[in-house]
C-alpha positions in Angstrom: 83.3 115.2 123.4 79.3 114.4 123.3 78.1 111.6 121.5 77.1 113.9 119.1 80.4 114.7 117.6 82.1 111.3 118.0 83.0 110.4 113.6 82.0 106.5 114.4 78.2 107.9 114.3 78.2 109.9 111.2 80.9 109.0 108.4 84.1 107.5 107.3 87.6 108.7 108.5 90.5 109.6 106.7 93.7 111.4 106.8 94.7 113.9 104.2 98.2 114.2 103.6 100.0 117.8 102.7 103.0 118.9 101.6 102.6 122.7 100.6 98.8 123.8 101.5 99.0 124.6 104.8 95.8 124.2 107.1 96.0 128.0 107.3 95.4 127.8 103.6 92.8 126.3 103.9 91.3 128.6 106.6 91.7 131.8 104.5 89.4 130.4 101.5 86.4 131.4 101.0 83.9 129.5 102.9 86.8 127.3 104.4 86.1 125.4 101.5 88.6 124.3 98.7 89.2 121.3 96.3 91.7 118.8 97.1 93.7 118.4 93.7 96.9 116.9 92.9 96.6 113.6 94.3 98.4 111.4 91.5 98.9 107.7 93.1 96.2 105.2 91.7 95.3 103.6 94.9 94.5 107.0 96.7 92.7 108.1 93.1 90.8 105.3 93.5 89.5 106.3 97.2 88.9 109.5 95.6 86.4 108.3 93.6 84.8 105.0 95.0 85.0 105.4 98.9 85.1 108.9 100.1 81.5 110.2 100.6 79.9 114.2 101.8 80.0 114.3 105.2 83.6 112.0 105.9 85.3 113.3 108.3 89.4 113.8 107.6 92.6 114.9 109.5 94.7 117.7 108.0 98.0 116.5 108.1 101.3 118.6 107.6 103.7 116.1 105.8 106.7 118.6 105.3 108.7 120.1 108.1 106.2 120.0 111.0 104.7 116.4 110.5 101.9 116.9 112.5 98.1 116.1 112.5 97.0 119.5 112.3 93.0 119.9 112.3 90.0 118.8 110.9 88.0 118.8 107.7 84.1 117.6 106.4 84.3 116.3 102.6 81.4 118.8 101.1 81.3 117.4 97.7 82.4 113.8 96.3 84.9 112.7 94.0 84.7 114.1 90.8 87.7 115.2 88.0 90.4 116.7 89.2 90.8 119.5 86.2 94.4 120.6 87.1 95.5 117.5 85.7 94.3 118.6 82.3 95.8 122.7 83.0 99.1 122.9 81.3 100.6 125.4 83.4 99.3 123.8 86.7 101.6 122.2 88.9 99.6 118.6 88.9 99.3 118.2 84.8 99.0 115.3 83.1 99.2 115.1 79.3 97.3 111.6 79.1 94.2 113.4 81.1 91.0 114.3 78.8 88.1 115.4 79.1 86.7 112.0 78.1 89.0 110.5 80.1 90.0 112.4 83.0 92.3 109.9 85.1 92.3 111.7 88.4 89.7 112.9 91.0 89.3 115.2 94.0 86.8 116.2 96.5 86.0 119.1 98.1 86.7 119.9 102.1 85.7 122.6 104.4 87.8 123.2 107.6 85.9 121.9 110.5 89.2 122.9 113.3 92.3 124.1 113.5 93.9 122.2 116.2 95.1 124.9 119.3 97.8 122.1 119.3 99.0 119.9 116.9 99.9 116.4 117.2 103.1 115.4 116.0 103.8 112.1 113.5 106.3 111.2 117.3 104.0 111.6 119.5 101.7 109.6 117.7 104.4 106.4 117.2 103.9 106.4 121.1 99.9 106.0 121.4 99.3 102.1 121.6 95.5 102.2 120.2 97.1 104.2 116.9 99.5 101.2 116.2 97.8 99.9 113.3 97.4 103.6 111.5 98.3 103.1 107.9 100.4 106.8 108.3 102.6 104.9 111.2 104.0 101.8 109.0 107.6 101.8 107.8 107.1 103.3 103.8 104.1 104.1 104.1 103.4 106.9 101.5 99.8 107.4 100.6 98.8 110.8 100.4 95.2 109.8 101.6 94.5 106.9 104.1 91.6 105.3 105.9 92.0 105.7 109.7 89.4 104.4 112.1 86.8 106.3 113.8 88.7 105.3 116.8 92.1 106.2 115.4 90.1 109.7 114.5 88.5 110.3 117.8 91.9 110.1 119.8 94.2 112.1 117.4 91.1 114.6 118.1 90.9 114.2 122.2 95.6 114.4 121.6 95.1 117.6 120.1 93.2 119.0 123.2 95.7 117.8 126.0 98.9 119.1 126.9 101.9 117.8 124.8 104.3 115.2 125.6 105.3 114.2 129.4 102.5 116.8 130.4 100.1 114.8 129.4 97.5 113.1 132.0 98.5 110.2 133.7 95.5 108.0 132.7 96.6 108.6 128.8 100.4 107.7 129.3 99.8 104.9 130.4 98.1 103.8 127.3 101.7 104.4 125.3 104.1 102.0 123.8 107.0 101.1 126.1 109.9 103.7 124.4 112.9 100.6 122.8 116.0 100.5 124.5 118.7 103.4 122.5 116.2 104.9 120.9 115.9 108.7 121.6 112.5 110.5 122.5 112.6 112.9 120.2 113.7 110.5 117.4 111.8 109.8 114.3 111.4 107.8 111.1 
């Protein structure tokens, strides 16, 4: 990875969490642009809004089966009101949003990658320098968290290694000793 492309030089980080819109999703929309509605915690509404900026970078992460860090996105347009909320028939309504008083935000993203291999929410657990990621603490259940430029440059330079015990010898050696009875494949 050049200089050029390392997120500490241009932007914030952050990690998107999904559920049901799938990267690939994402991939098929016109421009591989969309809006990223729905989001209805205060905390992460209020990142929406005041902290997340055109040209942040963000991982696409799969929160449902796969629970994986699955590619990359650039925020194209900053917070603004998320209108679903104020859609009757859309999933994400909310009967106290207005027009006056919208409640909600979202931003717009455009796929930057699709990762040739994502990086699983395990594999992850086992990277030392991603320890203090908000997405690895016991409950943690924000659908959209600050990570590092660090943090985001490594999930990136994961995602272009071989999985698991394949990977290079210099990067395992960076991992978290596994605890004693715990299985390799198990996570919380």
């Amino acid at each position: 990875m050049t200089a050029k492309t390392k997120s500490s030089i241009t932007s914030n980080c952050w990690l998107f969490k999904s559920e049901c819109y799938l990267i690939s999703h994402l991939k098929a929309e016109p421009r591989r642009t969309t809006y990223w509605d729905g989001v209805r915690n205060y905390q992460a509404r209020n990142m929406l809004r005041d902290d997340i900026h055109v040209g942040d970078r963000v991982l696409f992460y799969h929160s449902g089966d796969e629970r994986a860090v699955v590619g990359t996105a650039i925020v194209t347009r900053a917070g603004y009101p998320d209108h679903t909320a104020r859609e009757r028939d859309a999933q994400h309504f909310d009967p106290k949003a207005t027009a006056e008083n919208p409640i909600w935000m979202m931003v717009d993203i455009r796929l930057e990658k699709v990762f040739a291999r994502p990086v699983p929410l395990a594999e992850l657990r086992t990277v030392r320098s991603l320890s203090g990621m908000e997405l690895l603490r016991q409950g943690s259940r924000l659908s959209i968290q600050p990570v590092t430029p660090e943090q985001f440059d490594t999930i990136v330079e994961l995602s272009e290694q071989a999985g698991g015990e394949d990977r290079p010898a210099a990067r395992r050696n960076e991992t978290k000793p596994r605890p004693k009875g715990k299985s390799k494949a198990r996570s919380t």
